[in-house]
C-alpha positions in Angstrom: 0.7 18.8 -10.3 -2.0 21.0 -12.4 -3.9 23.6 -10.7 -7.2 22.9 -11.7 -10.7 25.1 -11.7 -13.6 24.3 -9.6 -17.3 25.4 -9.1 -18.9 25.4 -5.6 -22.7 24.5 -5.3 -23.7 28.8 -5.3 -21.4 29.1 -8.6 -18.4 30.6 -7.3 -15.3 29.8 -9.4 -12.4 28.4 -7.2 -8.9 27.1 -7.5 -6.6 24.1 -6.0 -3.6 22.5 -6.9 -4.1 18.9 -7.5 -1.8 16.0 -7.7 -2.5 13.8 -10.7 -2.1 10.2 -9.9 -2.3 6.7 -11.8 -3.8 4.9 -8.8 -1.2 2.7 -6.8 -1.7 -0.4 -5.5 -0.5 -2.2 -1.0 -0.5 -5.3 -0.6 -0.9 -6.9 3.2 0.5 -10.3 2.9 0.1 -12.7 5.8 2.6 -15.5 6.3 1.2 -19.3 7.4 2.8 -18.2 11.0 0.6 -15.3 11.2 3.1 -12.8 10.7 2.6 -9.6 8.8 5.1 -9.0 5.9 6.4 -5.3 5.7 9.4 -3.3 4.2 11.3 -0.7 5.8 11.8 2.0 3.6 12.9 5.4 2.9 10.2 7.6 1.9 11.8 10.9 0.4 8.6 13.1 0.4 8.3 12.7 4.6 12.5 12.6 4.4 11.9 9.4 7.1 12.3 5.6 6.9 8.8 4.2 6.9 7.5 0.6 8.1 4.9 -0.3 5.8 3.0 -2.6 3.6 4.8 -3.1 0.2 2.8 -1.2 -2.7 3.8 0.5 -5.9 2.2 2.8 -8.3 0.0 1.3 -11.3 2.7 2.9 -13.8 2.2 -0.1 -16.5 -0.1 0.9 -19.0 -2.8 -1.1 -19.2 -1.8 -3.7 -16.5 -4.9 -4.6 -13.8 -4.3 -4.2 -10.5 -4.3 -7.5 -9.0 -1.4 -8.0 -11.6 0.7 -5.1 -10.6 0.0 -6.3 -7.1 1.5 -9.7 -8.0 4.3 -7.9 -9.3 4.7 -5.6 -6.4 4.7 -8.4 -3.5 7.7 -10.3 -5.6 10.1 -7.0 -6.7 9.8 -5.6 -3.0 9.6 -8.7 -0.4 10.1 -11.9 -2.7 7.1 -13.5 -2.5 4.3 -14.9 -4.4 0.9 -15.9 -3.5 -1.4 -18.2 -4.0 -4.4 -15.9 -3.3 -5.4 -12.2 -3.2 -8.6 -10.7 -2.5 -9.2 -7.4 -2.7 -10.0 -5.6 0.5 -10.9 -2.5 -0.3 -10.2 0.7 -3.1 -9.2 4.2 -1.0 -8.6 7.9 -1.3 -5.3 8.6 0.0 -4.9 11.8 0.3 -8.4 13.3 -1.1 -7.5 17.0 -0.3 -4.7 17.6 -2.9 -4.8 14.1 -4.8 -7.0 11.8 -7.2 -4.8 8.8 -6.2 -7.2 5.6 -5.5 -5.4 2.4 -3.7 -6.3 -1.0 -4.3 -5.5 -2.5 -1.1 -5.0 -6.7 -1.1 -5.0 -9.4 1.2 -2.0 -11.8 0.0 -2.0 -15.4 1.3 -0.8 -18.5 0.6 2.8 -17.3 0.3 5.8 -18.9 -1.3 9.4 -17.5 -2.0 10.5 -16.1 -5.3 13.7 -14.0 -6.2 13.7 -10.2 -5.9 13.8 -7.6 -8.4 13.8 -4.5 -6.6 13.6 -1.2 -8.8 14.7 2.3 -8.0 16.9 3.6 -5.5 14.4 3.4 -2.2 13.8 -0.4 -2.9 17.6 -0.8 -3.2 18.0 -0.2 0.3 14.6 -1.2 2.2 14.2 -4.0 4.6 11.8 -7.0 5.0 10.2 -7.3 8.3 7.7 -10.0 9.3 5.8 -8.8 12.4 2.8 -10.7 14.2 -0.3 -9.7 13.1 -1.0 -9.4 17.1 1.8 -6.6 17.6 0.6 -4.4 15.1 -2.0 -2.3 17.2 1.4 -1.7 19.6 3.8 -0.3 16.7 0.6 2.1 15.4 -0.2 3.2 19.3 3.8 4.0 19.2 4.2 5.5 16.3 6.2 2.8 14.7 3.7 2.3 12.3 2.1 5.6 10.7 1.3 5.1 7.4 -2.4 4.8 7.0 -2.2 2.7 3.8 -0.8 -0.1 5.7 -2.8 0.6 9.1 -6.5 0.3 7.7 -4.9 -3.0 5.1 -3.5 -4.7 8.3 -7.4 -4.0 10.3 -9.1 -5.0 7.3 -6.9 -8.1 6.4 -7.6 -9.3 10.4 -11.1 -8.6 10.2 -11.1 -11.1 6.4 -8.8 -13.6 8.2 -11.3 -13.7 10.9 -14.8 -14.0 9.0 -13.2 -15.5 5.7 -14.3 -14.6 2.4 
């Protein structure tokens, strides 16, 4: 967290606190069945147990992203795959945080063992939801992180059209 200085377009000299971030990357990885692959975890910042995509901060030095992603898909959900596109780079959180989000589309999955790290991955859940039911668990507020709701609509939309 660094509270930084800014200049507004007329010169006025302004301050914000800003979060620092080393980018993170989600990955939205879609079973042969059509099934959505998500963990259920606790997320200490909201103090709630979120259902999202799994994704992980790019805290290797000098690892890319598609690699961390790799890395990310296997250590949280056990699973490796035989493609990923990129679907898009976001803003998270814009108004307090420089964190950009590589977002992928994983495919072509096949099992691998776990290696979950830290104490939130010790205790989160795999769920594999139809790609078809997601809309429903967003409109309920099952689903709310935003990460993982603009992945899932832009993973359909690739599925849909291909590359």
């Amino acid at each position: 967290l660094y509270r930084s200085e800014f200049v507004d377009p007329q010169g006025t000299v302004f301050e914000r606190d800003v979060i620092r971030h080393p980018g993170a990357v989600a990955v939205v990885a879609v079973t042969e069945e059509g099934s959505v692959v998500l963990v259920h975890q606790y997320r200490p910042a909201v103090d709630r147990w979120v259902l999202e995509v799994p994704a992980g901060t790019c805290d290797v030095p000098g690892e890319p992203n598609d690699v961390t992603a790799h890395r990310e898909l296997a250590e949280e959900v056990g699973y490796a795959a035989s493609s990923l596109t990129l679907l898009t780079r976001c803003l998270v959180t814009p108004g307090f945080c420089d964190e950009v989000s590589s977002v992928y589309l994983a495919t072509g999955l096949r099992a691998v063992p776990l290696d979950r790290q830290g104490i939130e991955e010790g205790y989160m859940q795999v769920v594999e939801v139809p790609l078809s039911d997601v809309d429903d668990l967003v409109d309920d507020g099952t689903i709310v992180d935003a990460t993982t709701i603009l992945g899932v609509g832009l993973a359909r939309r690739r599925l849909r059209t291909g590359p």
